[in-house]
N, C-alpha and C positions, 0 to 999 in steps of 0.2 A: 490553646495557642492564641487566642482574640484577646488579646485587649480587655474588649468588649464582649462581655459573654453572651448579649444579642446580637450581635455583629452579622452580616451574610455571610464577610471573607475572613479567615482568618490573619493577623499582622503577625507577619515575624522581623526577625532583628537580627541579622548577622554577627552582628556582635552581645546577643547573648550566648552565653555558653552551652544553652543547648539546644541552640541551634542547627550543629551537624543532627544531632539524631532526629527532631523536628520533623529537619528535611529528609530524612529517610523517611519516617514514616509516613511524609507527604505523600511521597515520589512512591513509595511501597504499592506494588500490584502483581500480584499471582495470574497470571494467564493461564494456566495450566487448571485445566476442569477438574473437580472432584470426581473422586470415583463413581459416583451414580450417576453423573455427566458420562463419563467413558464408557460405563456398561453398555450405556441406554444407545449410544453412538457405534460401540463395536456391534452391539445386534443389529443395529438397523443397519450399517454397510455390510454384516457378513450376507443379511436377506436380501439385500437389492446385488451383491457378487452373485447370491446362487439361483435368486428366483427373478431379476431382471425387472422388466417393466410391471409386474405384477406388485412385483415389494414397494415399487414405485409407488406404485397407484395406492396402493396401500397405505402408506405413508404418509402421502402428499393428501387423502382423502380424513386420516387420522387429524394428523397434524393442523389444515388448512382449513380445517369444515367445508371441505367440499366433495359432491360425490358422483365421483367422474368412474367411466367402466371401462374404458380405452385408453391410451395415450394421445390416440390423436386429439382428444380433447384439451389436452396439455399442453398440445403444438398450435404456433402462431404461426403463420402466413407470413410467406412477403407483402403479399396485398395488404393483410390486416395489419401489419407494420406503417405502408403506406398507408394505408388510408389515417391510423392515426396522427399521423403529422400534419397529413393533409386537411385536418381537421381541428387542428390548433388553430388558434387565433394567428393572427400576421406575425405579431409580435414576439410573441414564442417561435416561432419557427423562427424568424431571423434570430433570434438571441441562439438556438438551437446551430443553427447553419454558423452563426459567425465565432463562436466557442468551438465547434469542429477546428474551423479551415486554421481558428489559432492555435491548438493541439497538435495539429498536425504538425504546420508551419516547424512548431518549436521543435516535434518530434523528429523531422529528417533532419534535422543538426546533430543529433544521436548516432543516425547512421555510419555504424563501423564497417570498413572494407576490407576483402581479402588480402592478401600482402604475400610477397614472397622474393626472396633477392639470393643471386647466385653466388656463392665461392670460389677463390683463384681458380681449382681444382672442377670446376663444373659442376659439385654440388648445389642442390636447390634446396633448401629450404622457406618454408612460409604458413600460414594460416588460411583456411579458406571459414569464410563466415557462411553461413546458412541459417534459415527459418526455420525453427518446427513446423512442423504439419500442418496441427489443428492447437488452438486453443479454446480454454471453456472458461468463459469470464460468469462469476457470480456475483450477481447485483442484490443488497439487500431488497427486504419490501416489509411490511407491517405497519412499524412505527413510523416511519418515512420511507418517502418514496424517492430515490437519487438518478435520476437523469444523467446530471454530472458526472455516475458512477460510471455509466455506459460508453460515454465516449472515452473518459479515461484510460478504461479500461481496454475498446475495443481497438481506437485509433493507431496506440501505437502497437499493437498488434498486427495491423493493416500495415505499418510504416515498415514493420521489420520483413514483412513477404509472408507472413502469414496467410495460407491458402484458404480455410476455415476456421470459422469462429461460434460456436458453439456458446448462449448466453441459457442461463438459467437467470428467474427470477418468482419467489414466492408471490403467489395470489390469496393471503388468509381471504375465506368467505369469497372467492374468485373476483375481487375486483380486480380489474385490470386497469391500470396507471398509464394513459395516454403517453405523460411527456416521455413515460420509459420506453412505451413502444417508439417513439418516434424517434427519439434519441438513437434506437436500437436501427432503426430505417436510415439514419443520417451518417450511423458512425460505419454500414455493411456489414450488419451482424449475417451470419448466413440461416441460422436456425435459432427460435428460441424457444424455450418450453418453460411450463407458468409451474415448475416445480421449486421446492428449495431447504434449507437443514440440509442434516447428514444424509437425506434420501439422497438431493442434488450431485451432492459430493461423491459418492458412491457411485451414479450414474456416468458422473463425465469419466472417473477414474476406472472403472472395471468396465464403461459399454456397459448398454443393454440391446434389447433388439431394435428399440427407434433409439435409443439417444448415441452418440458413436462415442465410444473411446476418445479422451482428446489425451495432449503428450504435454499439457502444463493447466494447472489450475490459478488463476488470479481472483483477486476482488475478495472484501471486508465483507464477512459475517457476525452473525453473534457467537456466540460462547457454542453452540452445536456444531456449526460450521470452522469456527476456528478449528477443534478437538478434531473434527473428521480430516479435512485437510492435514493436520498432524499425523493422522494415522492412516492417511494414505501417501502418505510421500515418500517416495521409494518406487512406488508404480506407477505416480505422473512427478512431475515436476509444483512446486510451487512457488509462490513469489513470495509470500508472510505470513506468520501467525499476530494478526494486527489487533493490538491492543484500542483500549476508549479514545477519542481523540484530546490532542492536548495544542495550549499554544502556551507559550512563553513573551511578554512584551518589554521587552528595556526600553525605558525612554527617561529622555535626561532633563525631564521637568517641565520641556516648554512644550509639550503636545496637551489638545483638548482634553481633559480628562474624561468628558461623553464621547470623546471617539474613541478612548482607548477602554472605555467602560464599555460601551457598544462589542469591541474587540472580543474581550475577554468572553463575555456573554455568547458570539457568534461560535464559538467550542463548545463549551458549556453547555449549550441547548441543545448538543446533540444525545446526550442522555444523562442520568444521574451519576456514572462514572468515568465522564470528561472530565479532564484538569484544562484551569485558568490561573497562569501565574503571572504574577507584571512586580520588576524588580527595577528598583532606581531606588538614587543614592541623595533625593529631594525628597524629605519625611511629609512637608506641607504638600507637595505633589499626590502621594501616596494617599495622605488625608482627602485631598479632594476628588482622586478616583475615587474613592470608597464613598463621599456622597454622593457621586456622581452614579455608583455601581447603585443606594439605598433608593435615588431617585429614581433613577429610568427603572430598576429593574421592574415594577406593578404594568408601566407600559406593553411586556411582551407576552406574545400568545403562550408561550412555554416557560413562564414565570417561575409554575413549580418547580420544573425539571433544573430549570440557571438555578434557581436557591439549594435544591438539594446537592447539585454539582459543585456548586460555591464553598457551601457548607462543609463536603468532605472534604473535597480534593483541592480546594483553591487557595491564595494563597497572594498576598503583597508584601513582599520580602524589602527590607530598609535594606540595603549595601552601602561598604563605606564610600565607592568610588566606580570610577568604570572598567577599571582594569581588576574588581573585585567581582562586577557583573560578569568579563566574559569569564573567570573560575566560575562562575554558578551558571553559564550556561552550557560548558564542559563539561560540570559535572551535572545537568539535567539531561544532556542531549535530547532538547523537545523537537517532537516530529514539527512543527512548526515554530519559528525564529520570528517575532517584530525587532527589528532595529530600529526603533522609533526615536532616533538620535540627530543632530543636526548635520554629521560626517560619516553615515554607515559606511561607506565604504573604506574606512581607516580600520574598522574594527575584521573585518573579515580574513585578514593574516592570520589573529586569534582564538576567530571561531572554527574549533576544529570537530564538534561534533551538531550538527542539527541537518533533518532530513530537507525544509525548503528554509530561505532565509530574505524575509520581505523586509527592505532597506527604503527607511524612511520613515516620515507621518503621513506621507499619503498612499502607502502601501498598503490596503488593508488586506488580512489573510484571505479576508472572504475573495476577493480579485484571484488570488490561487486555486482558489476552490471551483472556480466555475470556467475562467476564461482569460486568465493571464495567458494560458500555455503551457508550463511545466503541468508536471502529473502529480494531482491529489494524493496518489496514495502513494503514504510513507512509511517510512520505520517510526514506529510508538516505542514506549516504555523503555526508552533509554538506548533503545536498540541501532541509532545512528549513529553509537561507536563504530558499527560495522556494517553498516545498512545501507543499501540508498533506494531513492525516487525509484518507482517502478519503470522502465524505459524500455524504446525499440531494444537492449541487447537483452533485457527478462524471454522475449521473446527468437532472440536467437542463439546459436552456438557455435563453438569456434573446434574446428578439427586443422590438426599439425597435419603440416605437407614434408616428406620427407623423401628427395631424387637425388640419388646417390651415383655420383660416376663410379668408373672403375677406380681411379684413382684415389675419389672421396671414402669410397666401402674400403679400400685397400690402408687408409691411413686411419681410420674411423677402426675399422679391424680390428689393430695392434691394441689399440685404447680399450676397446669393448674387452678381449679377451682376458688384458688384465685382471680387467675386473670385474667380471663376470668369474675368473677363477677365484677371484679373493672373495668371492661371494659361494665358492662351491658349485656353481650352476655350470657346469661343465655342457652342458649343451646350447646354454648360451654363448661360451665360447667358443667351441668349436664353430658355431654356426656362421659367426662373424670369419673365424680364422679362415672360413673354406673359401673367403671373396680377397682374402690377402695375398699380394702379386708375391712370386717367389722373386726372391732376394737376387 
């Protein structure tokens, strides 16, 4: 697809003609594990359903290198929570503390209310909203370690009335990740245990003897954690099967090409299977990202990772105009959206599928990632045809109010038994008819 068969990012051209397929194969990705993924994933939740914290341990001992003989070795303190915050530098804590309170902030503008409103006739009808229980938020750990993840995750949990919060997060080799604990301190996690994979997943979803049953599972894993989550949904709730992360950047020529190089790169380096795409309808613009992408990229810590990300998935598409960008970002629906335009807000009629959408050149995605407010975690892989931000209602439910006068069941009746007969359920109608006033 390059041009340039050295190139880091591939160029493509809307107006070559094979371009649709191209972009299929750009955008192509299988989330769904291979079968020796699922074996490996069904044995290990069927042994943490039948043998509990032992399969745990087990597990987490296999998996982690680490060789712990209890749970409670697994389990973190509130103290030990506190004290690692308390133990940051100033400056982390405030960044910590002031990325909360704007989470939050954002997050009770979500808040949906109960509702209900009467009928001539004294019928009541309405919704009552409620919170789950308990939620079990999973934070990755290995590769990087996400802070960010925690609050995300835990906050608007807290916003919607979530009572408990149940955090997993892997310790390979038991290091334990300060900003995470503290994050976990700042956001009111109530319990967290340093386990993670399809052990984790198993534990929040089936209970064990220390970890509790929660009634929704959230938060980004790898390919293990995905697959479990899959295959335990049905017995909690969950919020996504979340693909690599991706951004998309439109911009109409006149943005810094090292910011929007920086940009691309800021996905990218989250592993070898992030997409980076940046489309506009200036070829010389397009040219000087891409020197912009050859220069800075030798600058960063995770070089290799931006190049091999570059390499498969990424991508600086020429479009004929801008009313041909918002069709390509329709048809991408990237979990992350730059409007990197002089009038983004002209274009948002149009955009009808992308999970966040950061309007402007000085919106960088990274701002959404940590402390704009809205919630990081989104629909990937095309999936915000139908998807959205994780939010206070992921964590609540809505049950129908139904108060019926005499008169309302009496008029309500006639209707029901119609058709309840034309459906055969004769005890469905009878059952309506026995509240119908005689004539």
């Amino acid at each position: 697809m390059n041009e340039n068969a050295t190139a880091t990012i591939a160029r493509l051209n809307t107006a070559d003609q094979a371009f649709a397929g191209q972009l299929d194969t750009l955008l192509d990705w299988e989330g769904v594990s291979d079968d020796a993924v699922q074996a490996r994933v069904s044995e290990i939740l069927t042994n943490v359903k039948r043998h509990g914290d032992a399969a745990v341990i087990e597990a987490t001992n296999r998996f982690d290198r680490v060789s712990v003989t209890h749970m409670d070795e697994l389990r973190l303190t509130a103290e030990q929570l506190r004290q690692a915050f308390e133990s940051l530098p100033a400056e982390q804590r405030d960044a910590l503390a002031s990325a909360a309170e704007r989470i939050r902030r954002y997050h009770e503008h979500q808040k949906p209310t109960s509702w209900q409103y009467e009928e001539p006739d004294g019928t009541v009808l309405g919704q009552q909203v409620t919170a789950i229980d308990r939620a079990g938020i999973y934070v990755p750990g290995g590769k990087a370690a996400y802070p960010s993840s925690v609050l995300m995750n835990a906050i608007p949990a807290h916003v919607a009335g979530v009572q408990e919060i149940i955090m997993v997060v892997p310790t390979p080799d038991g290091v334990l990740n300060d900003l995470v604990l503290a994050a976990a301190h700042v956001a009111g996690v109530n319990q967290v245990f340093t386990i993670g994979g399809a052990q984790a997943i198993g534990a929040l979803a089936y209970g064990t003897e220390s970890v509790p049953r929660v009634d929704k599972i959230v938060g980004p894993g790898n390919i293990y954690v995905a697959t479990a989550k899959r295959a335990v949904f049905g017995q909690v709730g969950i919020d996504m099967i979340a693909g690599p992360s991706e951004i998309m950047v439109v911009s109409d020529g006149l943005t810094d090409p090292d910011w929007l190089a920086m940009d691309l790169f800021s996905q990218a380096e989250h592993d070898e299977d992030a997409q980076a795409i940046l489309v506009s309808w200036d070829a010389q613009h397009l040219a000087d990202v891409e020197a912009a992408i050859e220069r800075l990229l030798p600058t960063l810590e995770r070089a290799e990772i931006v190049r091999e990300s570059l390499r498969r998935r990424g991508a600086l598409i020429h479009c004929r105009d801008a009313e041909e960008a918002v069709t390509l970002i329709n048809r991408v629906a990237p979990e992350h959206l730059e409007l990197s335009v002089a009038t983004p807000d002209t274009w948002l009629a149009g955009v009808r599928h992308a999970g966040a959408i950061f309007m402007g050149r000085y919106t960088a995605e990274a701002l959404g990632d940590y402390c704009a407010g809205p919630n990081h975690v989104l629909p990937t892989s095309g999936t915000a045809r139908f998807s959205s931000p994780l939010g206070v209602y992921d964590f609540q439910k809505r049950s129908s109010l139904i108060h019926c006068s005499a008169e309302g069941a009496s008029a309500l009746g006639q209707v029901a038994s119609v058709l309840a007969r034309g459906e055969s359920l004769t005890a469905h109608a009878r059952s309506a008819e026995y509240r119908i006033k005689p004539s």
